[in-house]
N, C-alpha and C positions, 0 to 999 in steps of 0.2 A: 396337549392331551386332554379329550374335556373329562370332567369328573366323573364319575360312577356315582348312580344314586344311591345310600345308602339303605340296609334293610332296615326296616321297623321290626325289632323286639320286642314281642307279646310278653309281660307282666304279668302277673297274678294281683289278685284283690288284695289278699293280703301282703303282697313285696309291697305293693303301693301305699299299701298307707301306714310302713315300717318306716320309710325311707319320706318323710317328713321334712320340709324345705326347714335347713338351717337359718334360725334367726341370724343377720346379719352381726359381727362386733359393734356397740358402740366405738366410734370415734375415740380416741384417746385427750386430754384436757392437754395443751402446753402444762409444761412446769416449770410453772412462772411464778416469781417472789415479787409482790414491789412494798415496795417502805419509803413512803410522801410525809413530807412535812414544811412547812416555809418555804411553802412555793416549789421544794425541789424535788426528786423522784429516785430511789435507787430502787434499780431494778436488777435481779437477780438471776439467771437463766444457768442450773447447773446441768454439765452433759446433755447440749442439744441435740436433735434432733430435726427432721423436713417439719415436724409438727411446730415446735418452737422457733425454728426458722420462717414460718407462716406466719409466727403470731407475730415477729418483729417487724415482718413487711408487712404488715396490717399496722401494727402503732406506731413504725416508726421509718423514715425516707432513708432509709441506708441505702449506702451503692450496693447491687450487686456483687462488685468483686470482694467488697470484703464481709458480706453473708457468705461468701465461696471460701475464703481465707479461714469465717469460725469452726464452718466442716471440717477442714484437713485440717492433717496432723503432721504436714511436715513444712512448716511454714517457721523463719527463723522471727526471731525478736525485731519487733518493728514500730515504724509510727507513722502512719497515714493520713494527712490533713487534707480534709474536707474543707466544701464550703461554711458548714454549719454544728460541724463536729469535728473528734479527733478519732479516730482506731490506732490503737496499741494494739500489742502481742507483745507479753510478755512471758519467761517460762522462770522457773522456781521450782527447787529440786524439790522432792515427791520418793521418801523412801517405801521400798516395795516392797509389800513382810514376804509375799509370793515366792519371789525371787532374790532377796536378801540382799538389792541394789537401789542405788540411786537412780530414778529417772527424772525427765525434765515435767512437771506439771506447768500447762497450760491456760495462760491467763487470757483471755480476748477481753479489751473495754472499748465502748462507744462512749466520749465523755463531749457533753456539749455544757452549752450554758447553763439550764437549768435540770442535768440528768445523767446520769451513770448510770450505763447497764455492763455490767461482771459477768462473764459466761466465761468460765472457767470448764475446761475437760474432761475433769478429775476432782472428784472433792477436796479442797486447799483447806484445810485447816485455819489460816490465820485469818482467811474471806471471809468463811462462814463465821466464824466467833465474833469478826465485828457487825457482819450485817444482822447479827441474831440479837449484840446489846443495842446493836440500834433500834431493833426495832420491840424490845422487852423497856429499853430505857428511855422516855422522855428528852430525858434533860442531856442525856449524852446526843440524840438525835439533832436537836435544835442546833445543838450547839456545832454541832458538823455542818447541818443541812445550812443553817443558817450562813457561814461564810464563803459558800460557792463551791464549786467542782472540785476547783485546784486544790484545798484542803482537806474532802474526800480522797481524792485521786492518791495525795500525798499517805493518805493513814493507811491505806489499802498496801502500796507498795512498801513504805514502811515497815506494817507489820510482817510483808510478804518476805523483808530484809530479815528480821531478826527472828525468825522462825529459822532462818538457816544458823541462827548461833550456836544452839543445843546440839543443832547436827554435828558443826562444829566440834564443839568438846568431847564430842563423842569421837569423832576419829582422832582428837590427839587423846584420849584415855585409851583408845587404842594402840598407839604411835608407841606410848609410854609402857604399856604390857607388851609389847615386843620387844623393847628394848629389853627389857628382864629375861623373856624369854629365849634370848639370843644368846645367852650367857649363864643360861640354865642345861642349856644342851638337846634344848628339842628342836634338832635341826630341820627333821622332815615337817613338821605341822606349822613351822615359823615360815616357812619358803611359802604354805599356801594362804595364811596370815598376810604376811607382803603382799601378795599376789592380791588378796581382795579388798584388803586397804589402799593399794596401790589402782586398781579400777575405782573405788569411791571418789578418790580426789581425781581422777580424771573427769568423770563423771560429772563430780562437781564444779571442776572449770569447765563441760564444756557447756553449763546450765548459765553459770554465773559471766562470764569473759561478752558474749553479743549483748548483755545488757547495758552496756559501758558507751556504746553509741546512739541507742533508744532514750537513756537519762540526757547525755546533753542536748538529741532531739531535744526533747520534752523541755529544757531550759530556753530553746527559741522560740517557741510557740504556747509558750505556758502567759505571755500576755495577749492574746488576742479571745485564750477561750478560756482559761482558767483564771478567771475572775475574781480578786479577795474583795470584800467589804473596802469600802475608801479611809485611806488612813493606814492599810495594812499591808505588806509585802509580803510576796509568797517566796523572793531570790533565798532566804536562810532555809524556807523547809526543802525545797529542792536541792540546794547545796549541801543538804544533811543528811537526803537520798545518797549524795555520790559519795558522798565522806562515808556511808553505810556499805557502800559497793565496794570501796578501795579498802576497807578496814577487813573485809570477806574476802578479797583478792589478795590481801597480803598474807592473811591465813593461808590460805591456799597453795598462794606460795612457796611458805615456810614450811608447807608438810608435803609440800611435793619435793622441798631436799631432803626433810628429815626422813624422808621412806627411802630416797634414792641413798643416804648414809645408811641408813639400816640394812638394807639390801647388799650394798658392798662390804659393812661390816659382817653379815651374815655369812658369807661366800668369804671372805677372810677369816673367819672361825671355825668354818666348816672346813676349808683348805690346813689352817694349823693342825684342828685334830686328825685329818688324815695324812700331815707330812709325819706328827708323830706316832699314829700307828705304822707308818710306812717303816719309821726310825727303828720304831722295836723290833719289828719282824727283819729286817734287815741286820740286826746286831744278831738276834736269836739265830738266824741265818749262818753268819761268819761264826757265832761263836759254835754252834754243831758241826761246822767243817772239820776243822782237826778231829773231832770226837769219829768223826765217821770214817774221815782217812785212815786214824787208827787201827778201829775195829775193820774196815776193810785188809787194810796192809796185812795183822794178822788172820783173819778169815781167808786169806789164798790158800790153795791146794796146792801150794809149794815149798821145798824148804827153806829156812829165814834162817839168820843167825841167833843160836840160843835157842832157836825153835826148836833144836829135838830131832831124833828120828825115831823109827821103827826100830833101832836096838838098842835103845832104854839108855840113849845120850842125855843130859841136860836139856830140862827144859821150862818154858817163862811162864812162869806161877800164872793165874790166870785176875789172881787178887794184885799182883804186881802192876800186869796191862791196866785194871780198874784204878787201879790208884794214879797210874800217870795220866790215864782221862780225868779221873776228876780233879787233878792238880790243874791239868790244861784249863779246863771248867774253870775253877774257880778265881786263874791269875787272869784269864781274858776277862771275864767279868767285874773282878777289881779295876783291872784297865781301863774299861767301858765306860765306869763310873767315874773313874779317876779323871775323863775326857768330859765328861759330861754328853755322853753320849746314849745314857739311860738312866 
């Protein structure tokens, strides 16, 4: 079908010259960090974007695929060896004040001989705090930059470990206020306590548990590109990674019982106190039975014996009835007690 010409729109002098060609945006700058000293380079790229992704295929021969990999977000823990570099992913729990949870934060590195670039997802706290003394401190800089990647590489993940510690103690000072409270009697607010301490430590393994195949990667290929000064081995600092990863795995462990105890003990607590409200009302039950059979038996509209008639026979005091209920009363409820049954 050919097109239809369109009409031309007569304007006015004055529409025209309201409606003023929009100055284009500037261009936006990468946001990019770098900190050089002794030859080496850390470069810094927080929450990339196509713009910072431009500026590394500009300064630097990365594959493709894993410029693809620093985009997305759902790429598990890994390590990609290159001809002339290494790519990691690594993740590192990320609590969410938003949402009151632990998420995974996102570590991407390019580590090569003479350079680390950090492009993390999410602002990491223990990232930024060293690349900031590095590059305010002199003397701490040399002394990193100067013995190659692999002792970079190691401080970075390091502190990336013991940043999870305080998280840590924090869910067992949690662990340890439920146990109080379990035995305090706040059944309903304990059960959703459980419930969101019990997602943390899931949460938490499932940040901490893929890291545990990426660290011994990183032990086969930490001689080819992570390089120490001659004289120096790097097998103790990375053996001191895994010793970090197993010592936060064994935590983890240990509170994923102690939730699943609390939880059972919980639900055993909550079951005693309603076998023994069940117990009371069930005695209060049996012991009002006779009371009521009584006052029934004499409330019929029939004659009883002793009951009486219409011409002025004998008949049972009404203080006499009341005293054999309350006798009844009082000898079941000795009995009850006597059984240990209230």
């Amino acid at each position: 079908m050919p097109s239809l010409p369109k009409p031309r729109l007569r304007r006015t002098t004055r529409a025209s010259s309201s409606l003023a060609p929009k100055p284009e945006p500037a261009e936006r700058k990468p946001r990019v960090e770098v900190v050089s000293g002794q030859g080496f380079r850390w470069v810094h790229v927080e929450r990339p974007s196509q713009v910072e992704i431009a500026w590394l295929r500009e300064h630097f021969d990365f594959h493709p695929l894993a410029l693809e990999d620093v985009l997305s977000r759902n790429q598990r823990p890994k390590i990609d060896e290159y001809d002339d570099y290494l790519f990691i992913l690594l993740h590192f729990p990320v609590f969410d004040s938003q949402v009151g949870r632990l998420n995974a934060g996102e570590l991407d590195a390019f580590v090569g001989r003479d350079f680390i670039v950090t492009i993390p997802n999410q602002p990491l706290q223990p990232v930024e705090y060293l690349f900031e003394r590095c590059r305010q401190k002199e003397e701490l800089r040399d002394q990193l930059f100067a013995r190659g990647s692999g002792l970079l590489l190691y401080r970075i993940i390091d502190d990336g470990f013991d940043y999870c510690f305080p998280m840590l103690r924090k869910i067992g000072n949690k662990l340890d206020a439920l146990e109080d409270d379990i035995f305090e009697g706040r059944g309903a607010s304990v059960v959703r306590d459980i419930s969101n301490v019990k997602q943390e430590i899931i949460n938490f393994r499932k940040v901490i548990r893929p890291q545990r195949q990426v660290l011994r990667d990183l032990e086969n290929v930490k001689h080819r590109f992570l390089l120490p000064p001659e004289g120096e081995e790097l097998e103790i600092y990375f053996e001191d990674l895994g010793d970090a990863h197993e010592r936060i795995w064994d935590m983890l462990e240990n509170y994923k019982e102690v939730v699943e105890a609390l939880e059972d003990t919980n639900e055993s607590v909550i079951s005693h106190r309603v076998n023994d409200i069940l117990r009371v009302l069930t005695a209060i039950s049996v012991i009002v039975l006779p009371l009521t059979l009584i006052a029934s038996i004499f409330g019929m509209n029939v004659g009883l014996p002793g009951g009486g008639d219409p011409s002025g026979g004998p008949t049972v005091s009404f203080w006499v009835i009341l005293g054999v209920m309350l006798a009844g009363l009082v000898g079941m409820v000795a009995y009850f007690r006597k059984r240990g049954w209230l």
